[in-house]
MDTraj code that builds the backbone (N, CA, C; nanometers):
import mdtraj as md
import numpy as np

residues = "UNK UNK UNK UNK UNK UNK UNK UNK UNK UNK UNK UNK UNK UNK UNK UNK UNK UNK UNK UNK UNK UNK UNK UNK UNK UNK UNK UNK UNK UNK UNK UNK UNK UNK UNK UNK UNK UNK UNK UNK UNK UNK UNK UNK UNK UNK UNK UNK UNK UNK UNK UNK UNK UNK UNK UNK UNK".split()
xyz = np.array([
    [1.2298, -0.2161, 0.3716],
    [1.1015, -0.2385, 0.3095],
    [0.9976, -0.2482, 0.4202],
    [0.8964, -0.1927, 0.4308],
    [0.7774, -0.1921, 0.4962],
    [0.6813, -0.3181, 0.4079],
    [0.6233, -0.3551, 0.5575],
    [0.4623, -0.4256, 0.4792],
    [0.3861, -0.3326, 0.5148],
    [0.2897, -0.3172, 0.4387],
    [0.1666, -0.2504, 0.4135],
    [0.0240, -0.3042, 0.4793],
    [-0.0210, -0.3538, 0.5508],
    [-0.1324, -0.3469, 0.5765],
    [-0.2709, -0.3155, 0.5486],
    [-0.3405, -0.3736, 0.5151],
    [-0.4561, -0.3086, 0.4794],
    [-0.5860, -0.3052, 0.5883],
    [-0.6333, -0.1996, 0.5738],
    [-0.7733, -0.1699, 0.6581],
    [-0.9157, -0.2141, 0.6083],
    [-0.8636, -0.2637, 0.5125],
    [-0.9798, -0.3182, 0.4276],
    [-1.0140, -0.4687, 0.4808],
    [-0.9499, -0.5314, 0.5291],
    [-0.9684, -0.6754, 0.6403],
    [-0.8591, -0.7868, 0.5585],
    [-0.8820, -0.8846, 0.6428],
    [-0.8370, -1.0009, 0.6020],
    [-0.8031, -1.0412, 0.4374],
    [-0.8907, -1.0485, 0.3408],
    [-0.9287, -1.0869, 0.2484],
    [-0.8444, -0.9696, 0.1521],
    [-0.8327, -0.8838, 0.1700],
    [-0.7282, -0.8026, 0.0773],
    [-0.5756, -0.8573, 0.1361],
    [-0.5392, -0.8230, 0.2529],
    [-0.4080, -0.8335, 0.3019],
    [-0.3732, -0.9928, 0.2547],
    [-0.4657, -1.1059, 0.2333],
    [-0.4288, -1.2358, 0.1701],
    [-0.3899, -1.2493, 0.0946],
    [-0.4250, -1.1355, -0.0781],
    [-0.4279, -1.1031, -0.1686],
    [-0.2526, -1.0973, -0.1861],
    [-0.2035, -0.9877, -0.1000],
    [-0.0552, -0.9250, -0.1056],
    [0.0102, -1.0239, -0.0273],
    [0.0946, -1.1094, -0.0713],
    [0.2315, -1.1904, -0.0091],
    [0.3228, -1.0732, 0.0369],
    [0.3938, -1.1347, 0.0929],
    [0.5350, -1.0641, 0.1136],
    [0.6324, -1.0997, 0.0177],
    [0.6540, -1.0733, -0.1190],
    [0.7445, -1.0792, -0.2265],
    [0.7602, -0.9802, -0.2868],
    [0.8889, -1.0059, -0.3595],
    [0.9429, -0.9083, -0.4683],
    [0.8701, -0.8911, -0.5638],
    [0.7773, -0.9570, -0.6285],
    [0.6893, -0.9035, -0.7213],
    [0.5747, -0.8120, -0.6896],
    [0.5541, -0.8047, -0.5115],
    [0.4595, -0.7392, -0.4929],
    [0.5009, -0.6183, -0.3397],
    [0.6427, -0.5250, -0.4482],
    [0.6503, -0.4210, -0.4078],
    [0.6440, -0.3791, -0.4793],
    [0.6232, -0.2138, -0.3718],
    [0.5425, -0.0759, -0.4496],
    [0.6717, 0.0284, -0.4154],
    [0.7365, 0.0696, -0.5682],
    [0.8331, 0.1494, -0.4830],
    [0.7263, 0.2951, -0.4796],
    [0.8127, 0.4024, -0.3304],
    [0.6912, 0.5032, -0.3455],
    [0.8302, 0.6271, -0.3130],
    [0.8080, 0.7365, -0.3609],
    [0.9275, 0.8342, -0.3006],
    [0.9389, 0.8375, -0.1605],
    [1.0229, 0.9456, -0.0938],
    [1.0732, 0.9681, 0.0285],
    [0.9993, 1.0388, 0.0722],
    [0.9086, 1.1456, 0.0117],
    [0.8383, 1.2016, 0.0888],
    [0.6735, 1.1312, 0.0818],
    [0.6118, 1.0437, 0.0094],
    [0.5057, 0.9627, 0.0412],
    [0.5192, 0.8953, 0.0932],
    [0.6114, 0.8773, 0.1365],
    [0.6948, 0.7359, 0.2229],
    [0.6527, 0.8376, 0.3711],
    [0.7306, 0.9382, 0.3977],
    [0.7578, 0.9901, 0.5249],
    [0.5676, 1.0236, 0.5600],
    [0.4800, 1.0859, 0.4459],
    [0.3763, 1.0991, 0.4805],
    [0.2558, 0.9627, 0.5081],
    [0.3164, 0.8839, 0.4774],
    [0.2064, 0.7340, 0.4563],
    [0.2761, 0.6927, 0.6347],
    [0.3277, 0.7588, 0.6800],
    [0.3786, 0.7141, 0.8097],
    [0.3506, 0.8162, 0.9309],
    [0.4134, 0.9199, 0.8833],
    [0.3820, 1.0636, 0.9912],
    [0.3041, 1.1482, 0.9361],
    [0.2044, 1.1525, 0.8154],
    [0.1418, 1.2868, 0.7535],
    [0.0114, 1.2688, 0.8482],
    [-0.0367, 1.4027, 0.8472],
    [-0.1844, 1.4073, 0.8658],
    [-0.2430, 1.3536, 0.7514],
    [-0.2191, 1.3491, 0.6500],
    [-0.3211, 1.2715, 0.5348],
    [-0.2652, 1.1026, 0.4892],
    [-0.2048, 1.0667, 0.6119],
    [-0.1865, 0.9202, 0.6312],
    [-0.2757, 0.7916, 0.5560],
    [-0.3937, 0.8455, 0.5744],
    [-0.5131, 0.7427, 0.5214],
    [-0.5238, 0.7383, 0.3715],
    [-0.5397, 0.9109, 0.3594],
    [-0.5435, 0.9076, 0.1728],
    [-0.4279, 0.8715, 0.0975],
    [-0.3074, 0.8663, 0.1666],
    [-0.2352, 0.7818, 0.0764],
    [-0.2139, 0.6252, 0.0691],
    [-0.2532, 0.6170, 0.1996],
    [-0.2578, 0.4307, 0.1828],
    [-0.3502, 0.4324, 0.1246],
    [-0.5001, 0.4857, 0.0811],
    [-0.6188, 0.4438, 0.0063],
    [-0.5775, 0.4661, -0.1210],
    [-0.4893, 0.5462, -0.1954],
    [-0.4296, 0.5310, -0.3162],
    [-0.3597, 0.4516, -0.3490],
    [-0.2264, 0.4471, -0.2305],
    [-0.1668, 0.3170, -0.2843],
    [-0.2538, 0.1999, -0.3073],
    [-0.2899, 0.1355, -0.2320],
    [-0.4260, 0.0334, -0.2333],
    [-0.5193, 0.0235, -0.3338],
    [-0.5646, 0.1206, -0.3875],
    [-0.5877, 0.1978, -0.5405],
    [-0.5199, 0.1261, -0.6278],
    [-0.4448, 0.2013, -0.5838],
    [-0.3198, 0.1160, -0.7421],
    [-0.3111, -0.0196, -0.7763],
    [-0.2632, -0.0447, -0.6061],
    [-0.2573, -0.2147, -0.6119],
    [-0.3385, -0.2868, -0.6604],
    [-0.4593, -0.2694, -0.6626],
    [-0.5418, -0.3113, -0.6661],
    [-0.6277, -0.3243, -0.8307],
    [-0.6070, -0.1890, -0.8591],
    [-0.5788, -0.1766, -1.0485],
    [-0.4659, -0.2370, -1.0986],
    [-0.3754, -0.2921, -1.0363],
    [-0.2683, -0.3602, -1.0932],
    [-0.2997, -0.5047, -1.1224],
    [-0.3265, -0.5527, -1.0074],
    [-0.3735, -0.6865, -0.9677],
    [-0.4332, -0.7241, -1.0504],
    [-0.5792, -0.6522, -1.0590],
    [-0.6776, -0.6799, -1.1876],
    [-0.6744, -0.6670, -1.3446],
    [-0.5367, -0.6056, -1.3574],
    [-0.4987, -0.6193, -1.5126],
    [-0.4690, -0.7394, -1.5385],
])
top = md.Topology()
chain = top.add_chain()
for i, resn in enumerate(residues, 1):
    res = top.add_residue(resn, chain, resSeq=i)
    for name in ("N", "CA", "C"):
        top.add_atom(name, md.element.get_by_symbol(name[0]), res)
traj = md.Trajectory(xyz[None], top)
């Protein structure tokens, strides 16, 4: 399991604990690109997306 980080500062990354309720499963290849892709950013800004529409439901 990876933590996720956010670039968004402090105040989001507070938001996300490190728990089982607050993983994101993601496939093998968004996985391999959220790490080595050239479009690295746009998928953490989606995931983060999500999270973030989740949260607020």
């Amino acid at each position: 399991m990876n933590k996720i980080v956010s670039n968004k500062g402090d105040e989001l990354n507070a938001q996300f604990k490190d728990t089982i309720e607050n993983t994101v499963a993601i496939c093998s290849n968004c996985h391999r690109e959220f790490h080595h892709g050239i479009n690295k950013e746009k998928i953490k800004d989606r995931i983060f997306r999500e999270i973030q529409r989740i949260v607020e439901e």
